[in-house]
C-alpha positions as a Markdown table, in Angstrom:
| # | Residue | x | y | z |
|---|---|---|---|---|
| 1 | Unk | 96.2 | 125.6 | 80.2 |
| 2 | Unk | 97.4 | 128.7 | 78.5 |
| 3 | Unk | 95.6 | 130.9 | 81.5 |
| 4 | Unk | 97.7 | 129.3 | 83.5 |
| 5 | Unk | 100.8 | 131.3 | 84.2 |
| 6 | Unk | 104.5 | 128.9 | 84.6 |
| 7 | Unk | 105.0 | 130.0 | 88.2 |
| 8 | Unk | 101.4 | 128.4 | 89.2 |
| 9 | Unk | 102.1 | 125.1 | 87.2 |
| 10 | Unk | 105.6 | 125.1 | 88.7 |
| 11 | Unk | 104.3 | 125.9 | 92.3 |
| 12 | Unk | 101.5 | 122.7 | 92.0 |
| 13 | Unk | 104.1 | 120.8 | 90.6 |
| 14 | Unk | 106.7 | 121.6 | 93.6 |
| 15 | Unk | 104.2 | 120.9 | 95.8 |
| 16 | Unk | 103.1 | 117.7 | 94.5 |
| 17 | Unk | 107.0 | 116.3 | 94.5 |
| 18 | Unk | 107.1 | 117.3 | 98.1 |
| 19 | Unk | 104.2 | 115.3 | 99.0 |
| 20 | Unk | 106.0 | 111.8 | 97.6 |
| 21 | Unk | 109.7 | 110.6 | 99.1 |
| 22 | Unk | 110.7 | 109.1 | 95.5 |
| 23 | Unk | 110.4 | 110.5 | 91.6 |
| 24 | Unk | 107.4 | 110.8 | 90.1 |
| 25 | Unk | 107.2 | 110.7 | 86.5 |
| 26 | Unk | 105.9 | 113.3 | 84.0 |
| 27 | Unk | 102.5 | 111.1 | 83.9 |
| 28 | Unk | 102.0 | 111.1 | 87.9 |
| 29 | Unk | 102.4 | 114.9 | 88.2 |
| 30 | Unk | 100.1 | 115.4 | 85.2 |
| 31 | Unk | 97.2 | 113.1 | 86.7 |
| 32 | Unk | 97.8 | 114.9 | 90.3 |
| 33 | Unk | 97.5 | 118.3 | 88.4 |
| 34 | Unk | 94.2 | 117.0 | 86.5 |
| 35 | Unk | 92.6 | 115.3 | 90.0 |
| 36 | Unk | 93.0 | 118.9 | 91.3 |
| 37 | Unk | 92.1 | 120.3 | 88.5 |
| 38 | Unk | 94.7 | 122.7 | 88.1 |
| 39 | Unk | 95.1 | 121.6 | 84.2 |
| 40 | Unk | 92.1 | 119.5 | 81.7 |
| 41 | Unk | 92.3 | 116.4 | 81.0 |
| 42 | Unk | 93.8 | 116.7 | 77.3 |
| 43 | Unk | 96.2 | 115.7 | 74.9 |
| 44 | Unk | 97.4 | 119.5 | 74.4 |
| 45 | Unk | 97.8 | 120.1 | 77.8 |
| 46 | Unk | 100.0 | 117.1 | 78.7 |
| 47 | Unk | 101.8 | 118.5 | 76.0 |
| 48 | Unk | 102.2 | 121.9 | 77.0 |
| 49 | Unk | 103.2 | 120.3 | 81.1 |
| 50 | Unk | 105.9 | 118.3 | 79.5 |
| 51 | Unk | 107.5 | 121.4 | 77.5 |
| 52 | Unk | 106.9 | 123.6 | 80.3 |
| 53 | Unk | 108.3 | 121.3 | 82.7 |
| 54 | Unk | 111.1 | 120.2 | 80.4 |
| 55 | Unk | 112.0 | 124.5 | 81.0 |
| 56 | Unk | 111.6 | 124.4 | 84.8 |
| 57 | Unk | 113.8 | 122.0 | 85.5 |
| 58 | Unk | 116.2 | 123.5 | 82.9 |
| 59 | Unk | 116.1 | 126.9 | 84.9 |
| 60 | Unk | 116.3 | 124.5 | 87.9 |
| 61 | Unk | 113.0 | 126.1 | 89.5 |
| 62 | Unk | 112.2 | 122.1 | 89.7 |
| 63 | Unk | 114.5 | 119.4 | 90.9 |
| 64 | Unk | 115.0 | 117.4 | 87.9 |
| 65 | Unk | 116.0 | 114.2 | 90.0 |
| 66 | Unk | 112.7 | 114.9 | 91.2 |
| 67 | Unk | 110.7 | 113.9 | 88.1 |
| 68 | Unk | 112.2 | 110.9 | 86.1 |
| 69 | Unk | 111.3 | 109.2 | 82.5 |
| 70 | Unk | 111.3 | 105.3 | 83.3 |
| 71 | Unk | 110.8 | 104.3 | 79.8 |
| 72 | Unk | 114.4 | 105.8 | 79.1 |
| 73 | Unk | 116.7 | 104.7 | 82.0 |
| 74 | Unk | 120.6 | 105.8 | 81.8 |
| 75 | Unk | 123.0 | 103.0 | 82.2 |
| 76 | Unk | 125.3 | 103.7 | 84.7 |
| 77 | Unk | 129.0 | 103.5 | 83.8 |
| 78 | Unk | 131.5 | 103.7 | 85.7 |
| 79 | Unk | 134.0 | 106.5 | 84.4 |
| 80 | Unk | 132.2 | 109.4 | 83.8 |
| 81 | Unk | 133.3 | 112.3 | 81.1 |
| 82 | Unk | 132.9 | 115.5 | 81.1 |
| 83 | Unk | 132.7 | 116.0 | 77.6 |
| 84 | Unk | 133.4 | 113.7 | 74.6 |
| 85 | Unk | 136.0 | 115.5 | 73.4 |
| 86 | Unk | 138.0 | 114.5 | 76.4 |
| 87 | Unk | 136.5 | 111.0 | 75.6 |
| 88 | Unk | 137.8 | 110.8 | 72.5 |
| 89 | Unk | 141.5 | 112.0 | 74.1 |
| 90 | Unk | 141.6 | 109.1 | 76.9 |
| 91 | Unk | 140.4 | 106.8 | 74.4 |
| 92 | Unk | 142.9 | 107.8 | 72.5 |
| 93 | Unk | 145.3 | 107.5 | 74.8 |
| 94 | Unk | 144.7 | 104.1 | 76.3 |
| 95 | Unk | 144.6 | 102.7 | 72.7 |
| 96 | Unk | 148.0 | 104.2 | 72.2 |
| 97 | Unk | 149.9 | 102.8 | 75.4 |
| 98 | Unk | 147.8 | 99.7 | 75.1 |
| 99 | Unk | 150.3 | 96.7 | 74.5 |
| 100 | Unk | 147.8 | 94.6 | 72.5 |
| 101 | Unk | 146.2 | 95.7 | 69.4 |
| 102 | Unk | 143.2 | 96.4 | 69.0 |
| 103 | Unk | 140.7 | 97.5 | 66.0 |
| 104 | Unk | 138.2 | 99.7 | 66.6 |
| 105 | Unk | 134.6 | 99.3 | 64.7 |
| 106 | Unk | 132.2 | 102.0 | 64.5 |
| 107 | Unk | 128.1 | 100.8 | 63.8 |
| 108 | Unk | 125.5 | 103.3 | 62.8 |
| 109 | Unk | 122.1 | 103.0 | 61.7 |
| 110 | Unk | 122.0 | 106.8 | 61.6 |
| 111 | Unk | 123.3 | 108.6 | 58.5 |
| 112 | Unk | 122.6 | 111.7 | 61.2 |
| 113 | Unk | 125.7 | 110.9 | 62.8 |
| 114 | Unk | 128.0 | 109.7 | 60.3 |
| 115 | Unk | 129.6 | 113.1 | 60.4 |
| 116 | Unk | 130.1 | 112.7 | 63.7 |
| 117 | Unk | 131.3 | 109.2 | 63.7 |
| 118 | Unk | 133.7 | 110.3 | 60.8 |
| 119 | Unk | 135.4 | 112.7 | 63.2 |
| 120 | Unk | 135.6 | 110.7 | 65.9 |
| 121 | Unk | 137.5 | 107.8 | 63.7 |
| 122 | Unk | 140.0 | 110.3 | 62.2 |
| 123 | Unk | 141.4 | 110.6 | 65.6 |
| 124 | Unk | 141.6 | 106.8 | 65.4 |
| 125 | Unk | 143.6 | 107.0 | 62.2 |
| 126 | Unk | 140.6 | 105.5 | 60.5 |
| 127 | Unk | 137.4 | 106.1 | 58.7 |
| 128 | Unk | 133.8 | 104.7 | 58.2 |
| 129 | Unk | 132.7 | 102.3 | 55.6 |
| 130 | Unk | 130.6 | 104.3 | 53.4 |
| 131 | Unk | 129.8 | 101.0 | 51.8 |
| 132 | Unk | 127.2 | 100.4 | 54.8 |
| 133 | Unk | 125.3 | 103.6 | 54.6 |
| 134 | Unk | 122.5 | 102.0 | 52.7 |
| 135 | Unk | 122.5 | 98.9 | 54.4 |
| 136 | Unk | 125.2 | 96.7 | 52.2 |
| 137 | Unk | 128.0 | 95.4 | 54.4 |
């Protein structure tokens, strides 16, 4: 696969999408690329069609609506953000002008985002429990 130059791989893969009127997933366009063998049949080169995809669509010279990852769905919501710091504000907000009161409880199982947790509950007035880092409640 590294002979193969990204404009080829992304020029197959364009091709393939066309030929289908719904998604296909990273695993359907790399089986369509190894039936015509335009890449081998190998771990690496799934690999190096995932990352290389992962850049076309970034660059947008693939749909990415086109390709989709089934295993990890997004739920649907139905107020959409467009960041989380204006999240955080309307949050905010609602839980100031709210007539009831309300306490807000924060769960991680990541210590990765504790910092980030921690900063989102000081706009709350509030802080984590540091007591439940290491599992004790």
């Amino acid at each position: 696969m590294a002979n193969l130059r990204y404009a080829e791989i992304v020029q197959q893969t364009n091709r393939t999408l066309s030929e289908y009127e719904y998604p296909l997933s990273l695993r359907q366009v790399y089986y369509r690329l190894v039936s015509q063998n335009t890449i081998p049949n190998t771990k690496s080169a799934y690999n190096s069609l995932s990352k290389m995809l992962v850049k076309a669509r970034e660059v947008e010279d693939i749909n990415e609506e086109r390709i989709e990852d089934r295993a990890r769905q997004a739920i649907e919501s139905r107020a959409g953000y467009p960041s989380p710091s204006v999240f955080v504000q309307t949050m905010k907000a609602w839980f100031e002008n709210s007539w009831q009161r309300y306490s807000l409880d924060l769960w991680t199982v990541f210590t990765s985002v504790l910092n980030t947790e921690s900063k989102f509950a000081q706009v709350f007035r509030s802080g984590p429990r540091r007591d439940s880092i290491n599992g004790r409640s």
